[in-house]
Backbone as ProteinMPNN parsed JSONL, in Angstrom:
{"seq_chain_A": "XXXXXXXXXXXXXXXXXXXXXXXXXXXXXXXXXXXXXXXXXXXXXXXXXXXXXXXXXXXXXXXXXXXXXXXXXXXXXXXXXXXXXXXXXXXXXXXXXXXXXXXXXXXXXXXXXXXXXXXXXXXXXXXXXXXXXXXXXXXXXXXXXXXXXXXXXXXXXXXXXXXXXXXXXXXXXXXXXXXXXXXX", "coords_chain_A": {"N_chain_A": [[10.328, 14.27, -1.489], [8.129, 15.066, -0.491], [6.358, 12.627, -0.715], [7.828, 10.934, 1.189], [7.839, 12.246, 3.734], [5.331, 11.961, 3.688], [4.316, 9.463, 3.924], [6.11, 8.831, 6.446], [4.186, 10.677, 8.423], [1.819, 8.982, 8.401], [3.347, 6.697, 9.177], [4.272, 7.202, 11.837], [1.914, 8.367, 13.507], [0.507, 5.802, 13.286], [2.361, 4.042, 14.632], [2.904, 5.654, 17.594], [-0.052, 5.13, 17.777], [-0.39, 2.315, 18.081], [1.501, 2.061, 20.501], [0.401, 3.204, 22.514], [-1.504, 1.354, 22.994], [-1.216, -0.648, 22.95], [0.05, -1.284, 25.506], [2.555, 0.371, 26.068], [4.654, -1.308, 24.747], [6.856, -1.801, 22.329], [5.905, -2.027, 19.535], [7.318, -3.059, 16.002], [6.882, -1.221, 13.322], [7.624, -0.579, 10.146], [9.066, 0.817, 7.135], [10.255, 0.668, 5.037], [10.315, -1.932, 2.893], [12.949, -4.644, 2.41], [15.086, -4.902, -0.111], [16.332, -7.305, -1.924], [17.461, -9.057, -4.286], [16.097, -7.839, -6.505], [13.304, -8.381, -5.388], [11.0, -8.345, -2.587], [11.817, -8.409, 0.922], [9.479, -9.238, 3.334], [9.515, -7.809, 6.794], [9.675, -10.631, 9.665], [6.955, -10.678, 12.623], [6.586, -8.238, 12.383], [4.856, -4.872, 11.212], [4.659, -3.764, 8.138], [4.583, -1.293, 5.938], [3.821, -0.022, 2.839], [4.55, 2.097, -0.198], [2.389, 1.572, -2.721], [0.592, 3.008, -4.61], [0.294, 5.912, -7.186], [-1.742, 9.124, -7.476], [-2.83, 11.879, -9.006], [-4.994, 14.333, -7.605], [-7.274, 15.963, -9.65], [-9.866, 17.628, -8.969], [-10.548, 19.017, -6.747], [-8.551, 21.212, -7.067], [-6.565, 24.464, -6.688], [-6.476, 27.54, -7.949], [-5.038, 29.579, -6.461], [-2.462, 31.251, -6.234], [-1.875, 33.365, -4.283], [-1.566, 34.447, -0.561], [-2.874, 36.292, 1.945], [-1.344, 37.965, 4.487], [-1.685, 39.519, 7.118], [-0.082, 42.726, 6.488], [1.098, 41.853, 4.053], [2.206, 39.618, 1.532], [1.778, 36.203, 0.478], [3.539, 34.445, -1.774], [2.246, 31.206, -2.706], [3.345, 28.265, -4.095], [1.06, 26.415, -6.547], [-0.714, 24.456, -4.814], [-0.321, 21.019, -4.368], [-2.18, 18.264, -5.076], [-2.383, 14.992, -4.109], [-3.508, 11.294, -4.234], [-2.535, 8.569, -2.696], [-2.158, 5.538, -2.074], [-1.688, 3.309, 0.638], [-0.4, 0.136, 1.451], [-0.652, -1.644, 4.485], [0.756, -4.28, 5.964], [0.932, -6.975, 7.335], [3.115, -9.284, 8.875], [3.519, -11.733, 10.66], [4.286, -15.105, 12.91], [2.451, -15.991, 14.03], [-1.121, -16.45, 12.806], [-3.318, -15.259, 14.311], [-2.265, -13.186, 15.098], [-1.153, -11.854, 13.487], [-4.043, -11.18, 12.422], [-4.856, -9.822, 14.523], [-2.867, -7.021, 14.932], [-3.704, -6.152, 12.558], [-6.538, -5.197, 12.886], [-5.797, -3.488, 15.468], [-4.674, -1.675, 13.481], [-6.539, -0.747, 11.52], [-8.157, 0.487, 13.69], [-7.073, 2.305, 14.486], [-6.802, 4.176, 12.471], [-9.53, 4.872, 12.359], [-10.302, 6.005, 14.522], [-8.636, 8.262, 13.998], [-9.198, 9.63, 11.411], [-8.61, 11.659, 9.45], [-5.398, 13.396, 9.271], [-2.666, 15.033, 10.023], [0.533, 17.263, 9.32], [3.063, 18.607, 11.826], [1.872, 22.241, 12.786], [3.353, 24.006, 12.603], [5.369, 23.969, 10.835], [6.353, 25.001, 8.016], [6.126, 23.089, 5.791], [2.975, 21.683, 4.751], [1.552, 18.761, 5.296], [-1.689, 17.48, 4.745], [-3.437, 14.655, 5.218], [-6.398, 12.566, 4.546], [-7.655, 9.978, 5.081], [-9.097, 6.609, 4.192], [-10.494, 3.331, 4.09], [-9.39, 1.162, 1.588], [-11.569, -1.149, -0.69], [-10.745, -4.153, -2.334], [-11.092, -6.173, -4.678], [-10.659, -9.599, -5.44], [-8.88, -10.257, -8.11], [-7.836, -7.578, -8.235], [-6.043, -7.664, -5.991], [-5.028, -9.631, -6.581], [-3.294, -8.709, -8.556], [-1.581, -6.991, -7.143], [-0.362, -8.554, -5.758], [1.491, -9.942, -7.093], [2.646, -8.195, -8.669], [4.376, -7.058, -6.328], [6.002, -9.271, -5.667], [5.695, -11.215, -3.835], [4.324, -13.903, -1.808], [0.866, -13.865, -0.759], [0.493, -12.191, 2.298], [-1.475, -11.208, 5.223], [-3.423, -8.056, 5.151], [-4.136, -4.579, 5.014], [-5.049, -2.134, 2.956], [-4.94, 1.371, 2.665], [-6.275, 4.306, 1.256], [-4.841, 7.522, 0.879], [-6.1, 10.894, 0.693], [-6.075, 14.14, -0.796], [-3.698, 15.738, -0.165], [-1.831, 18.162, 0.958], [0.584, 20.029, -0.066], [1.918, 22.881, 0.854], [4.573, 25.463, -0.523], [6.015, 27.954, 0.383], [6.405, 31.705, 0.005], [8.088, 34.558, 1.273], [6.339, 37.839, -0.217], [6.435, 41.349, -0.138], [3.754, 43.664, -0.399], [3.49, 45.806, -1.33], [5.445, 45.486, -3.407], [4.555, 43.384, -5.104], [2.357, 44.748, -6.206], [3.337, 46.693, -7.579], [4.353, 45.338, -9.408], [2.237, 44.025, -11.049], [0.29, 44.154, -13.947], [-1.847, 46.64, -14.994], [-5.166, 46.588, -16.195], [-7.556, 48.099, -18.701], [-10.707, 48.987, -18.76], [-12.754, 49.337, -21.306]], "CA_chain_A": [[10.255, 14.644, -0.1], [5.812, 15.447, -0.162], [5.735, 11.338, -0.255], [8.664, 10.153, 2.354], [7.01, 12.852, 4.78], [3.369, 11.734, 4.055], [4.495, 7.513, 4.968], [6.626, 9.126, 7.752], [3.722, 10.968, 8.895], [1.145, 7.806, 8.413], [4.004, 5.569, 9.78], [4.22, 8.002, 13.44], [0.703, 8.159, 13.845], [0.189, 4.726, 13.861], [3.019, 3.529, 15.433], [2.035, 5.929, 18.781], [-1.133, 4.861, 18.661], [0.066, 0.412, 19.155], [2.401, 2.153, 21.632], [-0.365, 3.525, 23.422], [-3.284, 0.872, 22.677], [0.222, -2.277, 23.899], [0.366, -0.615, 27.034], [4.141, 0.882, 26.15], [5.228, -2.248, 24.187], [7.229, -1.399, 20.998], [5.74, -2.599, 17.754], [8.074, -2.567, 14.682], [6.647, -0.826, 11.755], [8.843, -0.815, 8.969], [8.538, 1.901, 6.123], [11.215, 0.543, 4.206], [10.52, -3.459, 3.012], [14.113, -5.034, 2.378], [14.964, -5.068, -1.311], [17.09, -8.374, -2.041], [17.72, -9.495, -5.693], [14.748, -6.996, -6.918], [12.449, -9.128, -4.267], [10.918, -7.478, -1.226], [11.933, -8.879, 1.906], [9.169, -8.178, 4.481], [10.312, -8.552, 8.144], [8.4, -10.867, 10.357], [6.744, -10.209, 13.6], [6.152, -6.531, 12.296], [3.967, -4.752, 10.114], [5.113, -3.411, 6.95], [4.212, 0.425, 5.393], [4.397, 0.314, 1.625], [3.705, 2.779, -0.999], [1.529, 0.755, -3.756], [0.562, 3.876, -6.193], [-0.003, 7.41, -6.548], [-2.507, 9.866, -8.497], [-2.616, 13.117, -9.271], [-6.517, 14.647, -7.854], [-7.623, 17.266, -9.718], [-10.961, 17.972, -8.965], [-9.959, 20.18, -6.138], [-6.9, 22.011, -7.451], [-6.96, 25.443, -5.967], [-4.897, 28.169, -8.431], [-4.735, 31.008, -5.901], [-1.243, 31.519, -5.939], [-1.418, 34.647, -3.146], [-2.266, 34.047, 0.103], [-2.7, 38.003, 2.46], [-1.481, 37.444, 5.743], [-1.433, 41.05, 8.056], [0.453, 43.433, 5.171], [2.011, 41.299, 3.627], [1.172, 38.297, 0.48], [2.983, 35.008, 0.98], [3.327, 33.499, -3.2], [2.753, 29.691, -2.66], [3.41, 27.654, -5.642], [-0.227, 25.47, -6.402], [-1.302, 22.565, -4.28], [-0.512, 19.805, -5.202], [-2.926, 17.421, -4.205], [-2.347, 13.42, -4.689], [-4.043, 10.266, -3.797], [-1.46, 7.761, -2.183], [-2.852, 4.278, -1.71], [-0.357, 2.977, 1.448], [-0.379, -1.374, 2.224], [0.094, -2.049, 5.427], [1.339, -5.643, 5.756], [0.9, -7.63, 9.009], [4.008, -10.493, 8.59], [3.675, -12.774, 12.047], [4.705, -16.288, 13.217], [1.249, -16.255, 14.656], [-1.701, -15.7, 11.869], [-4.238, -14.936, 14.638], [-1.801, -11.927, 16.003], [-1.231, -10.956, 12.024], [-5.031, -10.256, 12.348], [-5.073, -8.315, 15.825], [-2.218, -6.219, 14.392], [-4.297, -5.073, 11.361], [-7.534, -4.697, 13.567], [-5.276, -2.48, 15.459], [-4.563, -0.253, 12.472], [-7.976, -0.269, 11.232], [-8.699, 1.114, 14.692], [-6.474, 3.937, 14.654], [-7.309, 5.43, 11.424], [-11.286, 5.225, 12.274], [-10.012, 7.198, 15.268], [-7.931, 9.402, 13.344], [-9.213, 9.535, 9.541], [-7.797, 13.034, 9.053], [-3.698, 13.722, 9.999], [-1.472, 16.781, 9.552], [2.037, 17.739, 10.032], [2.717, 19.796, 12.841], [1.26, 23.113, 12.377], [4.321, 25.281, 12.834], [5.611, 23.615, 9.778], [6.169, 25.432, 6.451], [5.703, 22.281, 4.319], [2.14, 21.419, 5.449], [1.336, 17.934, 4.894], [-2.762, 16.908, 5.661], [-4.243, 13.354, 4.994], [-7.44, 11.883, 4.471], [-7.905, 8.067, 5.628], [-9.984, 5.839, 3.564], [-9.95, 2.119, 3.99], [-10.144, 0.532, 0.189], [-11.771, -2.636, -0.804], [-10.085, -4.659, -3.212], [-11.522, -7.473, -4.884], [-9.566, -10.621, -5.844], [-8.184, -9.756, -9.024], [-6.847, -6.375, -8.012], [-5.36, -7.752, -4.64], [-3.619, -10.503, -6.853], [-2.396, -8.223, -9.532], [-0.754, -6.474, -6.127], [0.887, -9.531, -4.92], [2.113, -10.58, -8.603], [3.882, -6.827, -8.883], [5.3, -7.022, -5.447], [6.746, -10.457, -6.084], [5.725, -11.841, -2.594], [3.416, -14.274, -1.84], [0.045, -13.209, 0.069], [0.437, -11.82, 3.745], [-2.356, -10.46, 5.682], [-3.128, -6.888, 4.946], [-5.31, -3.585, 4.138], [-5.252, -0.956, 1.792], [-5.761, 2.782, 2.575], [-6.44, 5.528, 0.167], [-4.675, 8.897, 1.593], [-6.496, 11.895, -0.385], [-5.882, 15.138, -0.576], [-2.45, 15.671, 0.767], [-1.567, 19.601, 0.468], [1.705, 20.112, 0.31], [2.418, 24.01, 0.536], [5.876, 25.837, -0.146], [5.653, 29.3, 1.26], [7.941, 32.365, -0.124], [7.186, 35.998, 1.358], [6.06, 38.56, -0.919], [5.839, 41.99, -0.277], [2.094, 43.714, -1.122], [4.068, 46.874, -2.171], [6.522, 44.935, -4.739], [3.585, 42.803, -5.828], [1.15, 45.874, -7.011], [3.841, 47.406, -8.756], [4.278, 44.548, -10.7], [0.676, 43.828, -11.928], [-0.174, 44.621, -15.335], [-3.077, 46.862, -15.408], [-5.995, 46.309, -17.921], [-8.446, 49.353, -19.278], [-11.773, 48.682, -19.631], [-12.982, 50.241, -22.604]], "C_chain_A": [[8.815, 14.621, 0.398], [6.181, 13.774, 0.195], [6.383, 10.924, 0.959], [7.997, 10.838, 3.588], [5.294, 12.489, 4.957], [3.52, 10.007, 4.709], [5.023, 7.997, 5.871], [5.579, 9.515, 8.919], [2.445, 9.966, 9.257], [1.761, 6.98, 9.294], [4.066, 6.099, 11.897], [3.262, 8.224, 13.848], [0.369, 6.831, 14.419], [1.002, 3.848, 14.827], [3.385, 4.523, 17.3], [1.159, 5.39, 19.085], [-0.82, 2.965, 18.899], [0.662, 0.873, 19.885], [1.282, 2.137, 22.886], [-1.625, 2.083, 24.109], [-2.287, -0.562, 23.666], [0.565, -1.841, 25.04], [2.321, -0.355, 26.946], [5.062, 0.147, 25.191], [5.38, -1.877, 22.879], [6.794, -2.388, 20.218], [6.259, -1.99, 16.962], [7.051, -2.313, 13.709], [7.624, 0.152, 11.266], [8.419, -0.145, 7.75], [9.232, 1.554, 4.873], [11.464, -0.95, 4.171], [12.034, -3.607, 2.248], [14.2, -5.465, 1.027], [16.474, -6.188, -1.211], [17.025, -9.091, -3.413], [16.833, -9.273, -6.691], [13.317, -7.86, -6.228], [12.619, -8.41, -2.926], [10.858, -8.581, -0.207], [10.808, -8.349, 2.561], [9.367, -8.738, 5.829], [9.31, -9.358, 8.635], [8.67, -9.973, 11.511], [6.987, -8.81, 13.655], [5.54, -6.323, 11.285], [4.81, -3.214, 9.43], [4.714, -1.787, 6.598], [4.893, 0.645, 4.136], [3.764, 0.981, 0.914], [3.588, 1.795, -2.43], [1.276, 2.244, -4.998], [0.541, 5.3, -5.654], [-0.952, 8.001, -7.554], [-2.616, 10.817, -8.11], [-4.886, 13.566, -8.676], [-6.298, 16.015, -8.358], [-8.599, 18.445, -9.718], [-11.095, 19.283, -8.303], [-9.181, 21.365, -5.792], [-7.634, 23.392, -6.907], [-5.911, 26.385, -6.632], [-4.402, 29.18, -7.831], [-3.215, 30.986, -5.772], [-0.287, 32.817, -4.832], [-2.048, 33.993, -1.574], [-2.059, 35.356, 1.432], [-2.494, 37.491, 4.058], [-0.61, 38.689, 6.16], [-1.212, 42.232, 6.432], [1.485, 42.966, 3.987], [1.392, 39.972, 2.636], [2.393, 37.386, 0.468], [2.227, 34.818, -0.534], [3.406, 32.272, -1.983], [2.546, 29.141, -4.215], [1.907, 26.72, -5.393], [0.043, 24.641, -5.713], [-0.879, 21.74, -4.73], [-0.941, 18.895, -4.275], [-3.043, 16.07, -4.498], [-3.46, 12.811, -4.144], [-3.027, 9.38, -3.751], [-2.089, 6.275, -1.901], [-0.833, 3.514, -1.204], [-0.937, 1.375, 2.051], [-0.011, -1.019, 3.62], [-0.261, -3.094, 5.688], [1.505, -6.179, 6.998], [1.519, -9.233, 8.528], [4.248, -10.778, 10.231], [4.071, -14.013, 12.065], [3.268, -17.005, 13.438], [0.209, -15.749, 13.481], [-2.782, -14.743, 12.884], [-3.329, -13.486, 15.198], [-1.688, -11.128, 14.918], [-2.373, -9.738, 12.159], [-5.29, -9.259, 13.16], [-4.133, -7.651, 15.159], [-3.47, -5.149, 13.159], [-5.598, -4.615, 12.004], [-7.0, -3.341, 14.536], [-4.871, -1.492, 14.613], [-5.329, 0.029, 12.14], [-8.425, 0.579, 12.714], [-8.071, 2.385, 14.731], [-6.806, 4.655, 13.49], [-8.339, 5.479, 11.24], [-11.186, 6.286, 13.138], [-9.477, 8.742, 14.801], [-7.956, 9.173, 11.588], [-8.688, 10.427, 8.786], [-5.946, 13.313, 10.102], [-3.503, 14.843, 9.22], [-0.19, 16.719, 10.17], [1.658, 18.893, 10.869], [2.518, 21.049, 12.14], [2.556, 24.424, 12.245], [5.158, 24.775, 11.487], [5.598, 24.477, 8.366], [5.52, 24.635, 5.679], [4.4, 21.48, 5.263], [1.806, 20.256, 4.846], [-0.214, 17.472, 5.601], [-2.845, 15.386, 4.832], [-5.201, 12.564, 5.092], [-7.723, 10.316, 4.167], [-9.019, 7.539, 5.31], [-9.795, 4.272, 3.366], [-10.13, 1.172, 2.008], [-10.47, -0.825, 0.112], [-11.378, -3.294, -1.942], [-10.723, -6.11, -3.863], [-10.544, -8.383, -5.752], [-8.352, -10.241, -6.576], [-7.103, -8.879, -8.536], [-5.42, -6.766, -6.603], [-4.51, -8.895, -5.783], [-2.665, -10.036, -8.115], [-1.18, -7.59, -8.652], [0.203, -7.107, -5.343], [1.559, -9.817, -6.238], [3.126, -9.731, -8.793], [4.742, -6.876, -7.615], [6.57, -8.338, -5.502], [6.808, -11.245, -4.695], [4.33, -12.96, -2.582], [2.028, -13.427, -0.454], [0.353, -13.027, 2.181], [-1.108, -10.872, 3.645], [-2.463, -8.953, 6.063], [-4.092, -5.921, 4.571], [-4.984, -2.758, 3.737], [-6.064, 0.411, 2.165], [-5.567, 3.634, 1.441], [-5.882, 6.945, 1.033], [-4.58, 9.898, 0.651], [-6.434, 13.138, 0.05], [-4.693, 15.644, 0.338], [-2.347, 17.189, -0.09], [-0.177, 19.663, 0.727], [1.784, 21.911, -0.125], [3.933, 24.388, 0.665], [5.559, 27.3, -0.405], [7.246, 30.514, 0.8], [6.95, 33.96, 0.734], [7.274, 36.95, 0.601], [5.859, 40.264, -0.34], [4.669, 42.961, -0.574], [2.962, 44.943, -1.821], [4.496, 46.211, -3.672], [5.234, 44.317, -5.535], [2.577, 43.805, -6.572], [1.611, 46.379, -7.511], [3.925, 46.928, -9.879], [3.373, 43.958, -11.356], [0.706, 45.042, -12.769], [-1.55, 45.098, -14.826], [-3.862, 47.098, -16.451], [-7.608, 47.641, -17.624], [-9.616, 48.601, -19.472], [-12.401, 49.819, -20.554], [-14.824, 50.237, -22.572]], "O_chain_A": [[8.446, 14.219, 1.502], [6.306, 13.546, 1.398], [5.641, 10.534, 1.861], [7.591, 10.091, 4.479], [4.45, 12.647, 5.84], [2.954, 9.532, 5.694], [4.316, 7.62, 6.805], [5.707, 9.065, 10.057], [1.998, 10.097, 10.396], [1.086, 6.456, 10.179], [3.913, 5.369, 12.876], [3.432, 8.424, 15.051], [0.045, 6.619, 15.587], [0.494, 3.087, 15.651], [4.104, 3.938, 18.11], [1.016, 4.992, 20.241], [-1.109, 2.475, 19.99], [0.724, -0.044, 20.704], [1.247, 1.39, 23.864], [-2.253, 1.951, 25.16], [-2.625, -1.178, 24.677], [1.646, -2.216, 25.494], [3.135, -0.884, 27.703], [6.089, 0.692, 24.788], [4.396, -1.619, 22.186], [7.275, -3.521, 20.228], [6.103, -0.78, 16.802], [6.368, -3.253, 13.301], [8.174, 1.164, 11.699], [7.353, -0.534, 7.271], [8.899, 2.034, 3.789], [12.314, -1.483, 4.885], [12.325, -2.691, 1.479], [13.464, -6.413, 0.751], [17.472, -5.898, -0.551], [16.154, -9.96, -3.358], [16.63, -10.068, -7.608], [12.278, -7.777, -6.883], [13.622, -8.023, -2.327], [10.08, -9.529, -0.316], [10.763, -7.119, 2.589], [9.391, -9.952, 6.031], [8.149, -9.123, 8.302], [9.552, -9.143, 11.733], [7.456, -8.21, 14.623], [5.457, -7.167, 10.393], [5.282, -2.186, 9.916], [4.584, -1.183, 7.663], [5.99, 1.185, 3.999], [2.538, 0.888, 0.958], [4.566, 1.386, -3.056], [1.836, 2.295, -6.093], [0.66, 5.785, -4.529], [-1.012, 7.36, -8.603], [-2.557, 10.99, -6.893], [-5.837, 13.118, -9.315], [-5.582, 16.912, -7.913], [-8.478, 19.597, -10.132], [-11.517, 20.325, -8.804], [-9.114, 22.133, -4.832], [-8.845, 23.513, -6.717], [-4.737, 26.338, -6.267], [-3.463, 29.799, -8.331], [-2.932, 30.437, -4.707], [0.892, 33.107, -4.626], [-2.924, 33.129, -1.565], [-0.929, 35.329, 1.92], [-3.294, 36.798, 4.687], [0.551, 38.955, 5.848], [-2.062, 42.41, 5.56], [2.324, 43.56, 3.31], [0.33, 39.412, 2.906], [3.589, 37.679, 0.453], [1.018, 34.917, -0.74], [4.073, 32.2, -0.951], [1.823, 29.516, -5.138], [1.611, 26.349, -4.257], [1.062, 23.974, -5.89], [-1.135, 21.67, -5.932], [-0.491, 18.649, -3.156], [-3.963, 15.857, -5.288], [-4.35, 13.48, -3.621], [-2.439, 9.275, -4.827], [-2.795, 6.486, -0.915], [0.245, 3.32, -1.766], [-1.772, 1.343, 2.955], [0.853, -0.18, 3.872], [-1.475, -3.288, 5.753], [2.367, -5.685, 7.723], [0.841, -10.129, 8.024], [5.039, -10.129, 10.915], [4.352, -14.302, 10.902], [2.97, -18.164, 13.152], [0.505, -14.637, 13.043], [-3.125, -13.64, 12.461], [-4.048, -12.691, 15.804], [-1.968, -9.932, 14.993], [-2.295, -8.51, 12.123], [-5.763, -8.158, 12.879], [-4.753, -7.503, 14.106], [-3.817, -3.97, 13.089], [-5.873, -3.466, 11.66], [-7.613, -2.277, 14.449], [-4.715, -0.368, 15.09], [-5.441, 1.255, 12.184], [-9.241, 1.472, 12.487], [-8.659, 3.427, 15.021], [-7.106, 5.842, 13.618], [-8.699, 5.992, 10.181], [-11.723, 7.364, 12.885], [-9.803, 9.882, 15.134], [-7.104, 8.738, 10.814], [-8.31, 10.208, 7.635], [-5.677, 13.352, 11.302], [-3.974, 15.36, 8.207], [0.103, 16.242, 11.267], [0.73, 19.702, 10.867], [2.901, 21.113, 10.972], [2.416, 25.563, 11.799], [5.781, 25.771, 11.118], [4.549, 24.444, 7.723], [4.583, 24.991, 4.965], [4.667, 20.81, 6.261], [1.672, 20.435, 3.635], [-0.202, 17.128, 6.783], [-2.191, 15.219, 3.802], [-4.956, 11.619, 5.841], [-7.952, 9.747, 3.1], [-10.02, 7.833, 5.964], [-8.979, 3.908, 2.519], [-11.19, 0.717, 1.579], [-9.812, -1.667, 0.723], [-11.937, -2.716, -2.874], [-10.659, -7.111, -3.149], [-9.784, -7.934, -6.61], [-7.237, -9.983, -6.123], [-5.909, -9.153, -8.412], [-4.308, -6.267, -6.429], [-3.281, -8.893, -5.709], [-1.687, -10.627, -8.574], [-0.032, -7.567, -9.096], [1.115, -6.701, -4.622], [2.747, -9.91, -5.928], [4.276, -10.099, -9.033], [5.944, -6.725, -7.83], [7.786, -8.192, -5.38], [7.831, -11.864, -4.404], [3.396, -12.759, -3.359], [2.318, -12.659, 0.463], [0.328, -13.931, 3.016], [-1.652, -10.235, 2.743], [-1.831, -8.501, 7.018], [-4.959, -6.31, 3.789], [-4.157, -2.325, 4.54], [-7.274, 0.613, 2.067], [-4.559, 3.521, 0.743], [-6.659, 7.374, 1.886], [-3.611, 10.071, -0.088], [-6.706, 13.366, 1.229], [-4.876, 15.911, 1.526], [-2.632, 17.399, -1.269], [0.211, 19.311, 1.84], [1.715, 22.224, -1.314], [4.614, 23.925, 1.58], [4.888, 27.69, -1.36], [8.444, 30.38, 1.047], [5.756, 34.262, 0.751], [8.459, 37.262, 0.481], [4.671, 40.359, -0.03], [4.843, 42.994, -1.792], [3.02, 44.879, -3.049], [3.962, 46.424, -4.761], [4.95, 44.828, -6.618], [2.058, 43.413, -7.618], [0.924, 46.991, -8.328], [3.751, 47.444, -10.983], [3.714, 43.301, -12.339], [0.957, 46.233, -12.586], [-2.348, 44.306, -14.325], [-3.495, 47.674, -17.475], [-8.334, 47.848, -16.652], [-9.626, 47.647, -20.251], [-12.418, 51.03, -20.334], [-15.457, 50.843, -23.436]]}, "name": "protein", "num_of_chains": 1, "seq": "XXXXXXXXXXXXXXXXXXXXXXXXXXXXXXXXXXXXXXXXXXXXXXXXXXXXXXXXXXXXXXXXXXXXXXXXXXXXXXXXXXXXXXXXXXXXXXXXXXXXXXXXXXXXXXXXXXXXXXXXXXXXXXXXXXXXXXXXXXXXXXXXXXXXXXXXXXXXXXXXXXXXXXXXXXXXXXXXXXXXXXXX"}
């Protein structure tokens, strides 16, 4: 559910901002390329939104497991904080509109390098927008695993994704149940 909500939330960002940037004009982006005899279909005349990998960061891990809000301690279970590296795939008729397409996405996530789920949200999803550079190799080990040939395309890094799940705690119930330790 953390990943389908973090491309959902990548995929609604950007697809507002071509709404906005095409003066109203719907551009398809597609979150879900078309699986056909273990071969990815990708549509034309729209751009693509695939998840390529994932990693675990743990530099930042955070173990507070309380968090005091008025009289009261909300348990959240740890952070968990990934790194998501998300294609997005510009498949046209036209190559020169391929490239405005992806110049349009590079433009919206310079605008917006940081996202969040709405704030009234329990399951808080943020995202940190990093364009990656790929050199040959790696970009053709990425077309070799997808099983497509090359389309025009860039590579973000989305780090630090928090996903919290939120229970409420009592502060009473909670201090009864701490172990206390003697110093001697």
């Amino acid at each position: 559910m953390m990943l389908s909500k973090s491309v959902e939330l990548f995929t609604s960002v950007l697809t507002e901002y071509l709404k906005d940037e095409l003066g109203g004009v719907a551009t398809q982006v597609v979150t879900h390329p078309k699986n056909e005899n273990n071969e990815l279909k990708i549509e034309n005349n729209a751009l693509t939104v695939c998840l390529i990998n994932t990693e675990e960061e743990n530099v930042l891990r955070n173990n507070n497991r309380y968090k005091q809000v008025d009289t009261k301690l909300i348990k959240k279970y740890r952070d968990v904080r990934l790194r998501i590296y998300l294609a997005v795939l510009s498949k046209h008729d036209n190559y020169l509109q391929a490239l405005k397409m992806l110049s349009l996405v590079i433009t919206c996530f310079q605008k917006n390098h940081i996202i969040q789920s709405d704030e009234s949200s329990l399951d808080k999803i943020k995202l940190e927008l990093d364009l990656v550079t790929m050199d040959f190799t790696r970009q053709n080990d990425i077309w070799n695993a997808l099983r497509i040939s090359y389309i025009p395309s860039i590579l973000y890094r989305a780090t630090l994704i928090v996903y919290e799940q939120l229970s409420t705690v009592e502060l009473d119930k909670l201090v009864s149940a701490d172990i206390s330790v003697e110093r001697k």
